[in-house]
N, C-alpha and C positions, 0 to 999 in steps of 0.2 A: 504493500500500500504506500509506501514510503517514496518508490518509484513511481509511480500512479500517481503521485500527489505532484511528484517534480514536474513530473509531463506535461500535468493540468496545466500548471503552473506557467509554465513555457509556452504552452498553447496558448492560454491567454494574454500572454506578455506579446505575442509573436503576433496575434491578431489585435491587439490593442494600437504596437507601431504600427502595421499597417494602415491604419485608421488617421492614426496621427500624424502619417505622413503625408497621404493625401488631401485631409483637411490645412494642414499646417504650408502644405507647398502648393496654395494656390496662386502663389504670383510663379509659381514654376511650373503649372499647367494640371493641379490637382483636380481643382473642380473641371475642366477639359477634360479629365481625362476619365471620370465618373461619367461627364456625359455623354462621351463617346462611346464610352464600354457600356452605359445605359441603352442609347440605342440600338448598338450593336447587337445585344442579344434581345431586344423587341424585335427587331429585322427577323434575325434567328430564327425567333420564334415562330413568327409569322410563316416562317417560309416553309419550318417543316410540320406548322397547320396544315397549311395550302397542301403540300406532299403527300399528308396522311388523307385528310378529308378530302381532294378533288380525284379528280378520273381528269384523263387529257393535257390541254397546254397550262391548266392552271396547275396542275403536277409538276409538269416540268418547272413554270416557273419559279413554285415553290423549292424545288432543288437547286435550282441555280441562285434563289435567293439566301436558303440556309446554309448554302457554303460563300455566298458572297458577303454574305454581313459582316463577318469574324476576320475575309481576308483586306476589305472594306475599313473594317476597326484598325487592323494590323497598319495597313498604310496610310493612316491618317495620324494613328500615331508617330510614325515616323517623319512623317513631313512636316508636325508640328515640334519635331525633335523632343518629343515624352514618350520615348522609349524606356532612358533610363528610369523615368519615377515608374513608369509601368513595370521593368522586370523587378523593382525594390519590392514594391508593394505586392506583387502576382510570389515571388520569391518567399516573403514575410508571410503572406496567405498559405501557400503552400506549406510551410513551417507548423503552423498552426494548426491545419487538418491534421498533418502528419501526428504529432503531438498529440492532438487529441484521441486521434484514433489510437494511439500507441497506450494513452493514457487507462482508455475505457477497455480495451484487450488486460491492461495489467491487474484492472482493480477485478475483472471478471476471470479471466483465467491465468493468470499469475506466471504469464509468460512474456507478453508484449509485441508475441508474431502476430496473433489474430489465425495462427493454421494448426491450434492444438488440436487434435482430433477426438472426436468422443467415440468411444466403444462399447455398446453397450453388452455386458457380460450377461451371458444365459445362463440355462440351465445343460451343465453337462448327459450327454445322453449315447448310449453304446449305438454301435455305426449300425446302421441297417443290413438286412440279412437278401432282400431282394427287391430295393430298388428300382425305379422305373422312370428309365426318364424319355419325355417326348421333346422330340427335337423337330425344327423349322431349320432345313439348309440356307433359304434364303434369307431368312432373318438375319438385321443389317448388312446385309450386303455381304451374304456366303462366312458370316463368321463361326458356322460350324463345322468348314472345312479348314477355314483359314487355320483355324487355334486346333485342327487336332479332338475336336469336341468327342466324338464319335468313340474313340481309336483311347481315349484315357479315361470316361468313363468306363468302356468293358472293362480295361484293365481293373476297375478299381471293382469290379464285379456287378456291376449295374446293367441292365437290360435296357436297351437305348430304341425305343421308335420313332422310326424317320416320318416326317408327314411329306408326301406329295406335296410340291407347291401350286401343281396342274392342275388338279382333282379338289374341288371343295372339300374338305374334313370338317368332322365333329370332332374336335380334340377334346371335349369333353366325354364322349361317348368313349374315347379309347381309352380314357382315365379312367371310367370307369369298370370297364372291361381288364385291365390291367389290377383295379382292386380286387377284380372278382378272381382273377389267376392267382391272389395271393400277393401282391405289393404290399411292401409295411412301410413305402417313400413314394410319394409322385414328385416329379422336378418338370421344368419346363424350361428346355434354350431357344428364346423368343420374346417376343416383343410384349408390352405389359398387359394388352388384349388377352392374349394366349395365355397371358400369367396366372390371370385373372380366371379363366374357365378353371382352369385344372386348379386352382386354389380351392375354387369351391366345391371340387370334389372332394379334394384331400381334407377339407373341414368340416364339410357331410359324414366323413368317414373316420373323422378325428386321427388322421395319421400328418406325420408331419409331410414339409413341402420343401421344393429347395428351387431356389433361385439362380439361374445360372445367365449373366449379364451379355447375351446375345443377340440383345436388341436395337435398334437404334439409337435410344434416349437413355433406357433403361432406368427412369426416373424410380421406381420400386429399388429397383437396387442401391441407389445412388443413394435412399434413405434407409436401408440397410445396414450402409457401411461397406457394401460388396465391393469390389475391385469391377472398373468398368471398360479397362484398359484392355485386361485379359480376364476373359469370362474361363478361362481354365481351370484360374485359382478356387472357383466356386465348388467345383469338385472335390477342395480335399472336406469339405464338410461330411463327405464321404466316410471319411479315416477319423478326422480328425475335427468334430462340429459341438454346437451347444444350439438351446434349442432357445426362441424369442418365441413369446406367443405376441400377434398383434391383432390388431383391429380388421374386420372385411368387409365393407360396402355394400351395398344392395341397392339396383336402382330396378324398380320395378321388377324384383325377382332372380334379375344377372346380375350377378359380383363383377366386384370392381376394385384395384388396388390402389389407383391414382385418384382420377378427376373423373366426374359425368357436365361434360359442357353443353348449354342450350343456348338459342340464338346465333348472332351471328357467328359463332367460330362454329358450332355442328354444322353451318350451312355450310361451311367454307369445305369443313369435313367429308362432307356429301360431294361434294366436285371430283368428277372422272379425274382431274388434272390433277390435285390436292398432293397425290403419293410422290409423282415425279418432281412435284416444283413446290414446294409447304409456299415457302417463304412468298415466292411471285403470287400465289392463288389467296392468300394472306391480305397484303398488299391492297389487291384488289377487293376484297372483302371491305376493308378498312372504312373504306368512306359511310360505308351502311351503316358501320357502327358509329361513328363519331358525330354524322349526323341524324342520326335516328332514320335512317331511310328508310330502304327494302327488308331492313333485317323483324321479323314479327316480335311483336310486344310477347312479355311474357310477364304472368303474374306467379308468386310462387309464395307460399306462407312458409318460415321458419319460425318449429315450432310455433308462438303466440306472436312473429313477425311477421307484419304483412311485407311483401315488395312486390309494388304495382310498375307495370308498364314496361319493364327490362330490357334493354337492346340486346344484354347478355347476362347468362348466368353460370357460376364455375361453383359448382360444389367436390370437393375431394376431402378422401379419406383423411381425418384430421388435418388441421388448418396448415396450411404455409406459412413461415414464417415472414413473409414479406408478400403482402398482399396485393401483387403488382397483376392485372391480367396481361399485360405487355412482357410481362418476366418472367411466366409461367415456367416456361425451357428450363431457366436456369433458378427455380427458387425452390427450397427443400422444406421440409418437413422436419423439424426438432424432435417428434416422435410420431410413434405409430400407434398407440397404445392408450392416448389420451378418453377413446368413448366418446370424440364428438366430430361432427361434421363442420369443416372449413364452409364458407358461404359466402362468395362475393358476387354481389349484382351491380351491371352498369347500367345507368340511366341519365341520357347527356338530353336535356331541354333545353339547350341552347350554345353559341358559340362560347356564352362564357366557361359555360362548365365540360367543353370538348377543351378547350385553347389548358383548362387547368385539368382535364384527364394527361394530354398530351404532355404538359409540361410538369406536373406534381406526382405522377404517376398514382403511388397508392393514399397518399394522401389529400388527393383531389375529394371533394365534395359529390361527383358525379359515381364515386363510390358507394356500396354499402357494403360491407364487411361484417361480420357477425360469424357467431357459431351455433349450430341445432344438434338434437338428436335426429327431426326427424323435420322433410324439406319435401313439398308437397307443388309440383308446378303444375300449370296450365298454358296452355300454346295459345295463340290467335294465329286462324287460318285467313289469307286473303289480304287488300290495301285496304288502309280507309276509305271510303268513297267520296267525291265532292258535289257538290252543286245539291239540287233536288233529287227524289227518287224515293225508293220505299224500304232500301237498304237499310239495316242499322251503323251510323258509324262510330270510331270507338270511340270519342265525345259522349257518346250520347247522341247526336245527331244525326240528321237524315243522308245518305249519298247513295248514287246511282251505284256505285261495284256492289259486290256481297259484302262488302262492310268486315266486321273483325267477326269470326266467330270461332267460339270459343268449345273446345271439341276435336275428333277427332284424333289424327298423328300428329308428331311433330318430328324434325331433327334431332339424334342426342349422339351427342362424339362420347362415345366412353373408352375409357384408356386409349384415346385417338381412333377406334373403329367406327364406322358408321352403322348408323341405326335409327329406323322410327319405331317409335314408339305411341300407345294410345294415351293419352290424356286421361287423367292427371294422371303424370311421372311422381310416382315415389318414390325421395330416397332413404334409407335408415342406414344405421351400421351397427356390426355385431363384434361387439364389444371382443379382443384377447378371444376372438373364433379361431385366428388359424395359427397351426403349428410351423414356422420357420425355422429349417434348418440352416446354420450357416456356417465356414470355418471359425472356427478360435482366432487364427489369425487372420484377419485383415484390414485392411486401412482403415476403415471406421470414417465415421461422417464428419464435414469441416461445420462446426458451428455457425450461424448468420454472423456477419460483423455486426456489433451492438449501433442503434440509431442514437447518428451525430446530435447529441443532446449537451448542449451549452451550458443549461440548468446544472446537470451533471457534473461537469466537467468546474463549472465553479463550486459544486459543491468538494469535490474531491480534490481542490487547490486550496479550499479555507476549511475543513473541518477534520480532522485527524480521524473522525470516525463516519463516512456518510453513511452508511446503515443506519447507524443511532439517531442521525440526523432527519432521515427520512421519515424512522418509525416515531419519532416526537413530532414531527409534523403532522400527521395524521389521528 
């Protein structure tokens, strides 16, 4: 704490000169240079609105303006010769983040990388006697030929079924078929779809599961603690495992180990194109959501919360810890095991609260954020209608289309697969249901970096105990 407190310390000192540089060298171009670097990232901003929200030339031009404003900023500081106060000040900032962050890593895991890892230890449990594992060749891109997958499971005495990638399967159906030959293990090398069926067999069946990271994302494993680099390691849990019990999802009856998404990302989900190209068919999607277009309302109660009207909604197996839907990819899970359902709904009414989704990410107002046991949604089929007519629209009002109606299928991407679904989608989750097996050794998951909190950060430069500090406050 003692180092935690120096950091604080320095952090603050180091963003305070900055502050007092700039204010104090305004005959040397500090206030110029506040308002250069002011407009510059309103420019910014603007341009990668324009990017996300438009289709066509306002796309483009918003790209040519988000990388113009910053190079814009750059050469006006030079020609007004406030270079040097900008690298002082941009320098003295940077000091500062660093510091702080180093500070809140120290007082929290008593190292000051911010890359300690956590491992969560099971329960030890003798190796299994017959084994079964179902494999996907093409999952991520041929990694069960790549790594050997095949060929070091028999070794390790395990029974390995290959699924056709030509031929639709039931990989659930040969989970189960493989329980009934006597399996005391299912495992699955594939993508977290795949993970997800044969999970719920193995937890139908109360035997445990194993996770072998041969997926794309492999976002299950990644909260694990698995090794995602080399899904091979996942096998020695084989020899050498302890057992996690966690939490398993349920969305209208399919399990689930990640996320069940509704609106506009399931639509995007739905797209022929979506597999070959995420990011591009993404992209395109984007404008739906940020202005409330084409993508359908969605209402959904958590638990005793209503959330009316939703462009989109992202429910997964206990919460992320940073509630970004734009960060989804890369945002994890602190546990599995918590007994409650993550739950973020967007809802943009207008450019102010798209311009602060865009720019605040999770903490934009255009957010709702919460947690349920149990998330109950409802689709709208169809546009609003306008003018006259005998339609209902979703005002309340009259328009000539079919109006909103409420019913039916909808769109739902779960664990990234596509799927409809009838109205109302329910989700629950069942609590420490499935048995994971996993090695003893492996990397174990990097903790979120702690949110940049100033609050914080002064309390832990003036008070030799913030805990005590916190808990009197309260």
């Amino acid at each position: 704490m003692a180092r935690a407190r120096l950091m604080a310390r320095c952090a603050l000192l180091a963003a305070v000169a900055g502050v007092v540089l700039l204010l104090t060298g305004l005959g040397a171009g500090g206030l110029l240079v506040l308002v250069i670097g002011l407009a510059g990232m309103v420019g910014a901003a603007v341009g990668v609105w324009w990017f996300l929200a438009h289709r066509g030339p306002l796309r483009l031009l918003g790209a040519v303006v988000a990388v113009g404003a910053p190079v814009a900023v750059l050469i006006l500081y030079i020609a007004f010769g406030l270079w040097l106060t900008v690298l002082l000040a941009s320098a003295l900032w940077g000091v500062a983040l660093v510091c702080a962050r180093t500070a809140l890593h120290r007082s929290e895991d008593g190292t000051g990388t911010g890359t300690q890892t956590v491992r969560v230890r099971g329960e030890r449990r003798p190796s299994p006697r017959r084994p079964v594992l179902i494999m996907n060749p093409k999952s991520g891109g041929g990694k069960v030929g790549r790594f050997g997958l095949v060929e070091r499971a028999e070794k390790l005495g395990a029974r390995v079924v290959l699924i056709d990638p030509s031929v639709e399967t039931d990989v659930a159906a040969l989970a189960r078929e493989a329980v009934a030959d006597g399996a005391d293990l299912l495992g699955v090398a594939g993508g977290d779809g795949t993970q997800a069926l044969v999970a719920a067999v193995a937890a139908e069946h109360d035997l445990p599961f194993l996770v072998i990271s041969a997926g794309t994302r492999n976002h299950f494993a990644l909260d694990l603690g698995l090794d995602r680099e080399d899904p091979s390691t996942c096998l020695d849990a084989l020899v050498d495992g302890e057992e996690l019990r966690v939490d398993l999802g349920s969305v209208s009856g399919r399990a689930f180990v990640n996320t069940v998404s509704f609106g506009v990302y399931a639509d995007v989900v739905q797209r022929p194109e979506y597999r070959d190209a995420k990011a591009g068919t993404a992209l395109d999607a984007l404008p739906d959501l940020l202005q409330g277009g084409q993508g359908s309302g969605l209402d959904a109660v958590a638990d005793d919360h209503r959330l009316l009207a939703q462009q989109a909604i992202l429910i997964s197996n206990n919460p992320y810890a940073a509630p970004d839907p734009f960060g989804a990819a890369a945002a994890t899970r602190p546990r599995l095991d918590g007994g409650e359902l993550g739950v973020i709904g967007v809802r943009v009414t207008g450019a102010a609260e798209a311009a602060g989704l865009a720019v605040r990410g999770a903490q934009a107002t255009a957010l709702n954020v919460l947690t349920a046991h149990r998330v109950e949604v409802t689709g709208t089929i169809g546009k609003p209608g306008n003018g006259n007519g005998t339609g209902n629209g979703h005002d309340g009002g009259n328009g000539t289309g079919t109006g909103w109606v409420v019913g039916g299928t909808i769109p739902v991407a779960v664990d990234g697969e596509a799927l409809n679904l009838p109205t109302p989608v329910v989700c629950t989750l069942r609590p420490r249901a499935l048995r994971v097996l996993v090695p003893r050794d492996r990397p174990g998951s990097v903790p979120p970096p702690p949110r940049l909190d100033w609050r914080r950060i002064t309390e832990l430069a003036f008070h030799s105990s913030p805990g005590t500090t916190r808990r009197n406050s309260t």
